[in-house]
N, C-alpha and C positions, 0 to 999 in steps of 0.2 A: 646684645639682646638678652634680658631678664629670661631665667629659667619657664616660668610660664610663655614667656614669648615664643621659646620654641616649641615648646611642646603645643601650643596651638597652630602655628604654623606645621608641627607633623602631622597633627589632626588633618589638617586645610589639607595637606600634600594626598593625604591618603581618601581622601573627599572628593578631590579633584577624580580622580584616575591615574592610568600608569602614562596615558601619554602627555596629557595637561601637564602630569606632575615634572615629565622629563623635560619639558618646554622649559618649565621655571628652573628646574635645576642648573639648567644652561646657562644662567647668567649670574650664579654664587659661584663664590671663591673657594677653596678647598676644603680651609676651615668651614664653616659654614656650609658646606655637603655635611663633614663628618658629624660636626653638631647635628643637623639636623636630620640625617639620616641612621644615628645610634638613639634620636629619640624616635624616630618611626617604628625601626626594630623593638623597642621596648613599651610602645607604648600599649598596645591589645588592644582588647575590643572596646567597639567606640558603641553608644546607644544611639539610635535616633536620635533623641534629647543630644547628648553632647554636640553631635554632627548639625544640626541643625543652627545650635547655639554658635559653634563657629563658624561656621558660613554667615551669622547674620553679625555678626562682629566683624566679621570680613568685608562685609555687604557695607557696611557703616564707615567702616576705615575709608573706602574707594568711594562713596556717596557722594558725590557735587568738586571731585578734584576734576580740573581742567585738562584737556590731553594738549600740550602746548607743540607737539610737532617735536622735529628732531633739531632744535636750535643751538650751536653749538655755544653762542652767548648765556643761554637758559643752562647749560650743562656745566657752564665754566662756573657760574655765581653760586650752583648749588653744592658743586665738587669744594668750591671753595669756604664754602662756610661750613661743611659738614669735616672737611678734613685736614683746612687751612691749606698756607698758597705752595706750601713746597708738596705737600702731598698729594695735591691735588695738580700739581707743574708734571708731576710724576705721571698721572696717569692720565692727565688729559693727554702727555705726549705720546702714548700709545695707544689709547681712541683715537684720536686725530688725525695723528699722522701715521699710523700705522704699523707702530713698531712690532716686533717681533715676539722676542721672550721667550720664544716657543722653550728651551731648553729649560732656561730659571723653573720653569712654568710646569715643567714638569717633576721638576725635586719637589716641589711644591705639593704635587698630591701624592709622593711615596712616601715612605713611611720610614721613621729616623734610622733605623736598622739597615734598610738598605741605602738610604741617601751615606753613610757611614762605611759601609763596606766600598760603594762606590768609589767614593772617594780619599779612603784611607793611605792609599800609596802616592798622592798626589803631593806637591809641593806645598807646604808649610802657608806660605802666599795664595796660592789659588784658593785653596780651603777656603781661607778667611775670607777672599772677594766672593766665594762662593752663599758662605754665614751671612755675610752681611745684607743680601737679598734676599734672605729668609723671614720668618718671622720669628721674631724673639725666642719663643718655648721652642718651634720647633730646632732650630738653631742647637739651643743648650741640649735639647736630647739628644742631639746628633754628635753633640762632641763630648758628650759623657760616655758616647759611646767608644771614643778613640783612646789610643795610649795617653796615660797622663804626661810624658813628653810632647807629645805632638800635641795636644787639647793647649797645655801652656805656653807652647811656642805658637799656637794658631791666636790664643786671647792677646796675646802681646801685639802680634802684627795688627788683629782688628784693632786695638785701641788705636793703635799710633797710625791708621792709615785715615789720607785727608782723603781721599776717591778716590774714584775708578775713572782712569784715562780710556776711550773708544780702543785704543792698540789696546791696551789690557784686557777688554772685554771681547776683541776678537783673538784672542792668544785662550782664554776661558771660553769660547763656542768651537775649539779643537780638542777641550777635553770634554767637552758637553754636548758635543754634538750638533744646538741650536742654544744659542744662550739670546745676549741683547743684539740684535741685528741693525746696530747701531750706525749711520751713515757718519760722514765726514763733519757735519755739522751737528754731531750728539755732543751735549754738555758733557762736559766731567761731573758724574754722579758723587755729592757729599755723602756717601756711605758708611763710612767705618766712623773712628773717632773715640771718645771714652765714655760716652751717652752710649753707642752701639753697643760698645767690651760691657758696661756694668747693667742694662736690657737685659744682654743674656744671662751674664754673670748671678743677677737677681732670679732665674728658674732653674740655677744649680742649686745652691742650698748645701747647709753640712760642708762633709770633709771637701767635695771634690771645688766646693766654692773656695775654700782656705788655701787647701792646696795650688790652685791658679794665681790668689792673690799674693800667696807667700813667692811664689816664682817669677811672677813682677817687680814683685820688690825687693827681688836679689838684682833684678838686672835696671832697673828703674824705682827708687821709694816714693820717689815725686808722682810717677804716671801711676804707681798701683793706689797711694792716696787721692791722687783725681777722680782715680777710677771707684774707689769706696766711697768716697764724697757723692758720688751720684745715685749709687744703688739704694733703692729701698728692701728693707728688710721686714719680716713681722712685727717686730718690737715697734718701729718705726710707724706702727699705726699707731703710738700714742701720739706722733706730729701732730694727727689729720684734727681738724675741729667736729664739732657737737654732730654738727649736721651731716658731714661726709660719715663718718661711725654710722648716723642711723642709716642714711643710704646704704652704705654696706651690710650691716643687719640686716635689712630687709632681701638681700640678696645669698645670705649664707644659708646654707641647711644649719639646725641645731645639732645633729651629732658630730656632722663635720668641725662645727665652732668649737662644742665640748673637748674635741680631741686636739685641737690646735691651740687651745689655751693651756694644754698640760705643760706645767714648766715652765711658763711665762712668769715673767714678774705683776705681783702682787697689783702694782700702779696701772698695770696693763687690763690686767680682769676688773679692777674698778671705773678704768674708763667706758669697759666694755657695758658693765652693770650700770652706769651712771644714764649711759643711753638706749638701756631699756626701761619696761614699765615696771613698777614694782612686782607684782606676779611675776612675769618672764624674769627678771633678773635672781628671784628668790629659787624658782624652777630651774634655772643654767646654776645655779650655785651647789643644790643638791646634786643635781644632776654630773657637776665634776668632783664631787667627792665620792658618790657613788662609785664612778668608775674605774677609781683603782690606777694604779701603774699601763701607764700604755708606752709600746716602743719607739724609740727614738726617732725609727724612722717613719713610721706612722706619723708621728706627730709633723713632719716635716713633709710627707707628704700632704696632711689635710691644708698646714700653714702656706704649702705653695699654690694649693687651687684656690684656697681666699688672695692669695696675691697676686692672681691672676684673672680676679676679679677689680682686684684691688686698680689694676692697671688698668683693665676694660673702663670703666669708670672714669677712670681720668683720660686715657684717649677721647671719650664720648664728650668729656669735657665737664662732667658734673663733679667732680672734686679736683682737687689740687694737693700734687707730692710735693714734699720735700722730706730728707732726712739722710742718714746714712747707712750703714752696711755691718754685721758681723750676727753668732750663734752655734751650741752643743750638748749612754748606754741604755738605758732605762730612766723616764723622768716621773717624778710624782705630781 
């Protein structure tokens, strides 16, 4: 969901009431509380006008859509175009037929600090079946948080692991309390893999990304090249064509762009320029000479939240990745 998306949906939430709103709340995913509940928190007073304007946007969206009943065929064709047939294999199996989660499900809405302490004395193994049910960012914040021993012995195991066997996931709801409540006929989950390792890989960034790859490829050069082979990086936005660049412009903030282009190659900020308009590209031009020296890790942060859009986007399906992986006190 596009930044104005939520923020009109905070509007709607604070429109509705506090019990409407908690009705709807009940059926988003964690992300998607937080998103859209640090936009309620910040957004202030709303006018008439605004409030009006989105109730009737609201009103328009829902206008003439059909209420088809609770059809489990109707659920299956929609899961499946919107998230394709493995991810949606995923979760009709717990609509349906009622799986559990309760535990996964719960790392899910704490917060990387404690899902970290949690689990920091745990085996090397568990960890990484544990990552792997995670979602990508939250994942990498969690094991940025761990010893850099254990972080590069936990990215090794996720690469090279093909799934999660039902016994493995009942050996993980002993240290979890309530994990997948998996019967005898639960598939082997294709979870881990070198797609999984370079996902999270790609929201380390900096030293602590080098550091991981370098340690793979003391004990594997094949699997840590796999594993570079699949990440996307900043730079690696010069892959994308004409059209996915301007999709993503229209999704960045400008000071955030300004400071994640500091330090970039030259070919990089001209693609960037190429797909704006002449004004806005003359505007980001002054606008990064003005600003002077910004620090390294600044710049690394703003470069990780565009590539966290960058990924949004391609999940939705409206661009396509390919490229590979690497990037380094002060940059001009």
């Amino acid at each position: 969901m596009s930044e104005e998306g939520i923020r009109k949906s905070a509007a709607l939430m604070l429109a509705l009431g506090q019990e409407e709103a908690a009705e709807v709340m009940k059926y988003l995913g964690p992300k998607d509380v937080q998103r859209l509940g640090a936009a309620m928190a910040t957004l202030g007073h709303l006018s008439r006008d605004q409030v009006e304007s989105v109730l009737q946007d609201f009103q328009q969206e829902t206008e003439g859509r059909l209420s088809l009943g609770d059809s489990d065929e109707y659920l299956r064709t929609v899961l499946k175009k919107a998230l394709g047939d493995d991810k949606a294999a995923h979760i009709l199996e717990r609509i349906l037929h009622g799986q559990d989660n309760s535990g996964i499900e719960s790392l899910k809405w704490l917060d990387a600090a404690s899902v970290a302490d949690m689990i920091r004395n745990e085996h090397p193994q568990i960890i990484a079946t544990i990552m792997v049910h995670l979602e990508r960012d939250h994942a990498s914040e969690i094991l940025q948080l761990l010893p850099e021993r254990l972080r590069n012995d936990v990215m090794m195991r996720i690469a090279t692991l093909e799934g999660v066997q039902p016994l493995a996931m009942r050996e993980l709801n002993e240290v979890l309390t309530k994990l997948l409540a998996g019967g005898e006929h639960t598939k082997k989950g294709a979870l881990g893999g070198v797609k999984a390792a370079a996902d999270i890989l790609n929201y380390m960034g900096g030293a602590v990304e080098a550091s991981v790859l370098a340690s793979i490829r003391e004990h594997d050069s094949e699997l840590a090249q796999k594993i570079q082979d699949q990440m996307f990086t900043f730079d690696n936005i010069l892959d994308l064509d004409d059209r996915s660049i301007q999709m993503l412009l229209r999704e960045v903030q400008s000071e955030s762009l300004i400071i994640a282009l500091k330090g970039t190659s030259q070919e990089l900020r001209e693609k960037i320029f190429k797909n704006m308009s002449s004004r806005a590209a003359e505007a980001l031009k002054e606008d990064l000479e003005a600003k002077g020296p910004v620090r390294l890790s600044e710049v690394e942060a703003e470069q990780k939240e565009i590539l966290k859009i960058v990924r949004r986007l391609a999940d939705e399906g409206q661009i396509v990745l390919g490229g590979k992986g690497g990037e380094e006190g002060m940059v001009e």
